[in-house]
N, C-alpha and C positions, 0 to 999 in steps of 0.2 A: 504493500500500500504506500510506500515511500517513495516509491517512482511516484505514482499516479499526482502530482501535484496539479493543482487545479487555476488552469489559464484565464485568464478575464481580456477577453478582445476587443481590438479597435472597431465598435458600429461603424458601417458607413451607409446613412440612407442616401436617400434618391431617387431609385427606381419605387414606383407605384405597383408594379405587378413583381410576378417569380422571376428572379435570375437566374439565367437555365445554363450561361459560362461564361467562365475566365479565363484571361490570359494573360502573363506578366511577358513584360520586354525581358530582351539582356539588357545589361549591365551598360549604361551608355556615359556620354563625359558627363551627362546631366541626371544622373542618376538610371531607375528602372524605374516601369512604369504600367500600370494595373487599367487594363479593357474588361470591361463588364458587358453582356448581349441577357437583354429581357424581353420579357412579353410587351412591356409597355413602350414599344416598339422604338427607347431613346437609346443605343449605345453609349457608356460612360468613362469617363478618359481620367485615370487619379495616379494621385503621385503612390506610386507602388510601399513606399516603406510608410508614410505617415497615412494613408487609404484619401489626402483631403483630395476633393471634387478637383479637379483642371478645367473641363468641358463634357458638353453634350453632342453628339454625331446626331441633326436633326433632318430627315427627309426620309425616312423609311415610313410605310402608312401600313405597317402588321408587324407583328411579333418579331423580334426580333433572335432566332436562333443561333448565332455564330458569332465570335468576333476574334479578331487579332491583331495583333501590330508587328511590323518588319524587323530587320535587327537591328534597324535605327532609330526605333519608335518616332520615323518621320510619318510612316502612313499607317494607315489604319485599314479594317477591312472587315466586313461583317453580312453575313446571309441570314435572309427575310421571307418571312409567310408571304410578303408581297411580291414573290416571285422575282426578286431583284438578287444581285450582292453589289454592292458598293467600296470601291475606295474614298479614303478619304484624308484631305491633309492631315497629319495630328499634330501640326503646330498653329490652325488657324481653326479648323473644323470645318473648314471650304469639301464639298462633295469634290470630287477628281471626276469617278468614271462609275457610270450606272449600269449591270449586266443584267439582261434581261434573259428570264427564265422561262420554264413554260409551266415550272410548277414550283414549292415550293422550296427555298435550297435551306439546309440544314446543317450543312458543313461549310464551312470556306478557309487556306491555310496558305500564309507566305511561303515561299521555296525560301531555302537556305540563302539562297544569291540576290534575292529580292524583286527576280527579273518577274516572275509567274504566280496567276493565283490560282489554286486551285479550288473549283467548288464541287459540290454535291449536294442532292437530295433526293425530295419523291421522284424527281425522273429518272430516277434509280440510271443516271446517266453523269460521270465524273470531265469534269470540262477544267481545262487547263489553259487563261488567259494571260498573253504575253502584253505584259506592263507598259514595253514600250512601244506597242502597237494597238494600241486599245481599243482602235474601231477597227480591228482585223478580226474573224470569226475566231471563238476556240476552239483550238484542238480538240476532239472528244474521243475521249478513248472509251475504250470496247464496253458493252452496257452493263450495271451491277447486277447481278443477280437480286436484289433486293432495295430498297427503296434504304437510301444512305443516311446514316446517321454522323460518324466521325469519318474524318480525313486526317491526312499528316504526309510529311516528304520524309525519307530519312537517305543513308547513304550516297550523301552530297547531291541531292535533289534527282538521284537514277530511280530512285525506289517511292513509290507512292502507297499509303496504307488506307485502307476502309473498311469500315462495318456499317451492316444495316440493320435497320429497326424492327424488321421481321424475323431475320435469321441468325443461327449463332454464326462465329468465324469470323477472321479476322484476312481480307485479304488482301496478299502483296501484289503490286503490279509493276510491269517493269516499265520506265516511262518510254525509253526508246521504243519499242515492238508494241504497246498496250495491252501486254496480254495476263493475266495473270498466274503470279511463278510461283507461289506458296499460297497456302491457306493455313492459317492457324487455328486450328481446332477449338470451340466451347462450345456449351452445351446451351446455352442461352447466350439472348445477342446482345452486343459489345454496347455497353452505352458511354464508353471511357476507354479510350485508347493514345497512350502519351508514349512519344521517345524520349529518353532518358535525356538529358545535357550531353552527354558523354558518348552517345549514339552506343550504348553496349545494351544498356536494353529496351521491352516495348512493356508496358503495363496496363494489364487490361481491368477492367470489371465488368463480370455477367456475371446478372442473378446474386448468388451469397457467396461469389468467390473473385478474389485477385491474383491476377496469374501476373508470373514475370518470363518473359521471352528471351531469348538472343536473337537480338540485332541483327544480328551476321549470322548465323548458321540459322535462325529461327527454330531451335529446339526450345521445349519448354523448361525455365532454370528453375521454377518454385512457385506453388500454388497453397493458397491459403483459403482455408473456408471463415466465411463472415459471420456474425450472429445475427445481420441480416441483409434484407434485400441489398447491396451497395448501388450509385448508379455512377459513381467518381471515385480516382484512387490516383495518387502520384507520389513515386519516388523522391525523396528527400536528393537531391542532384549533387552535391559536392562529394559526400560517400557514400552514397546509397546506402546507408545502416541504419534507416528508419523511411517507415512508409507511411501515407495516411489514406483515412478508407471513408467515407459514406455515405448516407442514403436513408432511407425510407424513415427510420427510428429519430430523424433529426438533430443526432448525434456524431462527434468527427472524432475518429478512433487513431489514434497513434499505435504504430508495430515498429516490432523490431523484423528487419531484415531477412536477418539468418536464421530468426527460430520464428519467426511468427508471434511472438507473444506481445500480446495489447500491456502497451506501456503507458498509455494516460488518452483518456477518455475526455473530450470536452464536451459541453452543455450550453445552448444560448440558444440554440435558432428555434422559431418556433413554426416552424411545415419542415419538409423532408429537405435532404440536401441534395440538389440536385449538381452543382460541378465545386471540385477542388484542385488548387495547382499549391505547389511551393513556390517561391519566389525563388530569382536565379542564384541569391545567395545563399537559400536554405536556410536563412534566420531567422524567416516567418512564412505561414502560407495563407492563403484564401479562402475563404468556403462562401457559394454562393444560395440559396435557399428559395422554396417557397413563399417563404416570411418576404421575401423582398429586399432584402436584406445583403450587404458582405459583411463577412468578420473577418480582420487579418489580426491572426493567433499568431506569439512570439514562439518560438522554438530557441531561442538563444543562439550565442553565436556557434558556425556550422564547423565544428570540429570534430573528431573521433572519440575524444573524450567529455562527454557533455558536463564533464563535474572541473572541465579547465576552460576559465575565465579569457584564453588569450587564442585567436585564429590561427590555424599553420602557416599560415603568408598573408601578405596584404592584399592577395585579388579575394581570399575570403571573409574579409575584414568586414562588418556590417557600414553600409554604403550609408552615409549622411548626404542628405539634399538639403542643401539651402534657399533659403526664400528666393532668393538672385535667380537660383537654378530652375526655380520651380516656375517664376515668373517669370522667364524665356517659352519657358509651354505654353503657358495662360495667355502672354501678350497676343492679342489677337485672334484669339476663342471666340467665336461666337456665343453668347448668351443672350437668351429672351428673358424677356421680363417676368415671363413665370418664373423659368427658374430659378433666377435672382429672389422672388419672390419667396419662393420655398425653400431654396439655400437660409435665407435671411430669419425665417420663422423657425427650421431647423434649430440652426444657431439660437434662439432667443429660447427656445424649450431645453435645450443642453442643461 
């Protein structure tokens, strides 16, 4: 019971409806930086280590399912119930490039190189749009078996990942040929599928289990059963020697790696948790919820030994952002008058 010490997390409102996912930047001169995708069809743009507001991504008219940012956290990018995905600046909140769908898209994910976007969804059809040709058709590689839930690039943007909403499995496709070269086996379908930092491995959740992958061979390394439904799960990124898991029970389960064993248990959100990331430092992670809600949980800093107060170098050092820094984002955000209004009323209930 002495592990299990008990977190108290950074709220951050805003979004009116469920937050269905997140996504942190890397690590940039101006710190990292936290994308949120809701129902209430506003993508939210926050400074990653403190969770405060940046901006609003306004032009989407439905649900807003996807979002991400590049490894410059200059652009942004997010897939919509309104049969869109969108880029978008994320230093002004200016729309870029509007993709038009025939259904809804579910997934959408920067390539490594930042040149490509990848989307997916119920057109159970994965499309691959070049950045620097934007009014050129996309590519569309060979149709999913299943109407698509997650996307991801891995192996320097040759390898493309999906799962769908209907089926278990996890598949890889090769982006040269579009075919696909592996399937990764589960038994219930993937509603959570991350590469690791380190590209060594894939982590899944279906149903009451988190599997870990290899990357490179795609063998299965270590599956864990859950004590319940999960529908998110990610790797702690600097040593992989802790995982976080969850879902349905509203609860976000901290594990050990290697043995599986639940090292501290948090409690706050009030509906199920629907996506979790760690942050690229690994000294706090996300959970986004039905409640509407993010919490960013500290984890301390991302060492091997969590009971040593000091980082193994300074790229793992917990990253300070300054007000200077922060207002290089801000300067030239777009905000409406709402939501100055309810930033403002937030604040005065604090």
């Amino acid at each position: 019971m002495d592990k299990k010490r008990v977190a108290v997390p950074l709220v951050c409102h805003g979004h009116s409806r469920p937050v269905v996912d997140l996504f942190y930047s890397p690590i940039t001169p101006d710190g990292f930086f936290l994308i949120s995708a809701s129902k209430d069809s506003n993508p939210m743009l926050r400074n990653g280590e403190t969770g405060d507001w940046i901006g609003t991504f306004e032009g989407h008219k439905g649900a807003v399912w996807s979002c991400c940012l590049d490894t410059n956290a200059l652009r942004a990018a997010s897939g919509s119930a309104d049969f869109t995905a969108k880029i978008w600046n994320a230093i002004t909140g200016d729309e870029l490039h509007s993709f038009a769908h025939k259904h809804i898209v579910r997934a959408c994910a920067f390539s490594e190189d930042t040149q490509f976007l990848l989307t997916g969804g119920v057109e159970k059809m994965l499309r691959i749009y070049d950045l620097n040709r934007p009014d050129s058709p996309p590519r569309e590689v060979d149709k999913s078996p299943g109407s698509v839930r997650t996307v991801a690039w891995l192996h320097s943007d040759q390898t493309i990942l999906s799962s769908c909403t209907d089926m278990g499995g996890v598949r890889l496709w090769d982006v040269r040929t579009g075919n696909i070269v592996r399937t990764l086996e589960t038994k219930s379908p993937v509603t959570s599928a991350e590469v690791s930092q380190d590209g060594r491995y894939i982590t899944t959740a279906d149903g009451f289990t988190v599997k870990f992958w290899d990357a490179n061979h795609f063998g299965l390394v270590k599956s864990y059963n859950m004590p319940c439904t999960v529908e998110s799960a990610s790797l702690e990124p600097k040593f992989g020697n802790k995982f976080i898991a969850g879902g349905e029970d509203m609860w976000i389960r901290v594990f050990d790696f290697y043995a599986g064993e639940e090292i501290a248990c948090n409690k706050g959100h009030h509906g199920p948790v629907h996506c979790l990331r760690f942050s690229p430092g690994g000294e706090s992670y996300a959970s986004g919820s039905e409640d509407g809600t993010i919490r960013i949980w500290q984890t301390g800093p991302a060492t091997r030994d969590d009971t040593d107060t000091t980082t193994a170098n300074g790229l793992t050092a917990k990253v300070t952002v300054t007000a200077d820094e922060v207002s290089r984002k801000i300067e030239g955000f777009h905000i409406t008058e709402e939501v100055k209004a309810r930033e403002s009323e937030e604040a005065g209930n604090a």
